[in-house]
N, C-alpha and C positions, 0 to 999 in steps of 0.2 A: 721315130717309129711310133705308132698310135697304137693304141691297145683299141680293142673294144668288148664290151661290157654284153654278158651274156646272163640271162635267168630274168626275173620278175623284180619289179623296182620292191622294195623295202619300204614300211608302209609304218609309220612311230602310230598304234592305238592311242585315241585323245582319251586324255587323263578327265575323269568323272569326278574324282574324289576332290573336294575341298576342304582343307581346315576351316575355312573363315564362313562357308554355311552352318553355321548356330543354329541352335533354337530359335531365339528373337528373330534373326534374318527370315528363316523359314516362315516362323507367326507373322512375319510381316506380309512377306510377297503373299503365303496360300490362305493370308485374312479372310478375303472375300469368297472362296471356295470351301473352308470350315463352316462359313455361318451360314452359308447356303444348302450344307448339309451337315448338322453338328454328328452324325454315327458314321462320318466319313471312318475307313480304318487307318492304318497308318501305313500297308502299303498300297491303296491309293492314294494316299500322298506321296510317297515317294515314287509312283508312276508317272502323276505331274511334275512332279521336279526336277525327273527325270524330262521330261516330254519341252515344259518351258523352259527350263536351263540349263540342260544335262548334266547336272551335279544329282550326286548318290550321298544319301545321306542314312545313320543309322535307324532302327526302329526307335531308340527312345528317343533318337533327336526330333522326328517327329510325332513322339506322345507327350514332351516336352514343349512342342511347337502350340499343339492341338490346347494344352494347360496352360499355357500362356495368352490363347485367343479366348477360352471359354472365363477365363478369370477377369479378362478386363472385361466383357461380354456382361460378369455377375455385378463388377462393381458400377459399370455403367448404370443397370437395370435400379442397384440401391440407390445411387446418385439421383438419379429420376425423382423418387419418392420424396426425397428431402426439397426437391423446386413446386411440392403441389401447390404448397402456400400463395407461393408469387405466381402459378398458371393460375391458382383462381381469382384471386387481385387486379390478374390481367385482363380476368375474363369478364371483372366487373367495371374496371376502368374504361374499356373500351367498347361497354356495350350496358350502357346504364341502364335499370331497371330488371337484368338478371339476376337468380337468384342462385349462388353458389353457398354450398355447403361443405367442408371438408370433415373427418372426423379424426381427429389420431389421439394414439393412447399413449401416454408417458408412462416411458419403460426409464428407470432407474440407469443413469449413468452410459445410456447410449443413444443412437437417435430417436425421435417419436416413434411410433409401430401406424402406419397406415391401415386406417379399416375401410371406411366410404367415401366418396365423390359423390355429392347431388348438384346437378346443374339442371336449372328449371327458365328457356327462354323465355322473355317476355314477348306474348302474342300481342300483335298490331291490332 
């Protein structure tokens, strides 16, 4: 004897929520969309992340995302300062007769404090 089967199939909703979207996870993949707008809020980020990978994530998960991109963002910016030396070294090594000037002020027990760059080409 065969039964058969009456009503509308039954439908399992896919599950959004993830343990293993982190903070860092988030700071990684929405990097390039933070720096493209650093006053992004945090539920537009969770709209994309909803949108790219359907995973939901908390509010602080990403203001912890957003702190995490803007921090490597600041140390990057300080990193910079500390290679002026060797960009103007560069700039004299391979373009002789420039005239580079750097200025920086020693500050006690942490890196120099950048004030000026003077770069003056030599005209042919």
């Amino acid at each position: 004897m065969v039964r058969s089967v009456t009503g509308r199939r039954k439908l399992c909703p896919r599950m959004t929520t993830n343990k293993e979207a982190n903070a860092k996870w988030v700071a990684s993949v929405l990097e390039s969309s933070i720096l493209a707008n650093l006053k992004l809020s945090a539920k537009s980020l969770k709209m994309q992340l909803l949108e790219r990978f359907s995973v939901t994530c908390s509010s602080l998960t990403m203001y912890r995302a957003k702190n995490i991109v803007l921090n490597n963002l600041k140390t990057d910016h300080i990193d910079t300062y500390v290679k002026m030396k060797k960009y103007g070294n560069t700039i004299i090594a391979m373009n002789p007769g420039n005239c580079v000037k750097i200025c920086l002020t020693q500050v006690p027990e942490t890196n120099p404090r950048f004030e000026r760059f003077f770069l003056s080409f030599k005209a042919s």
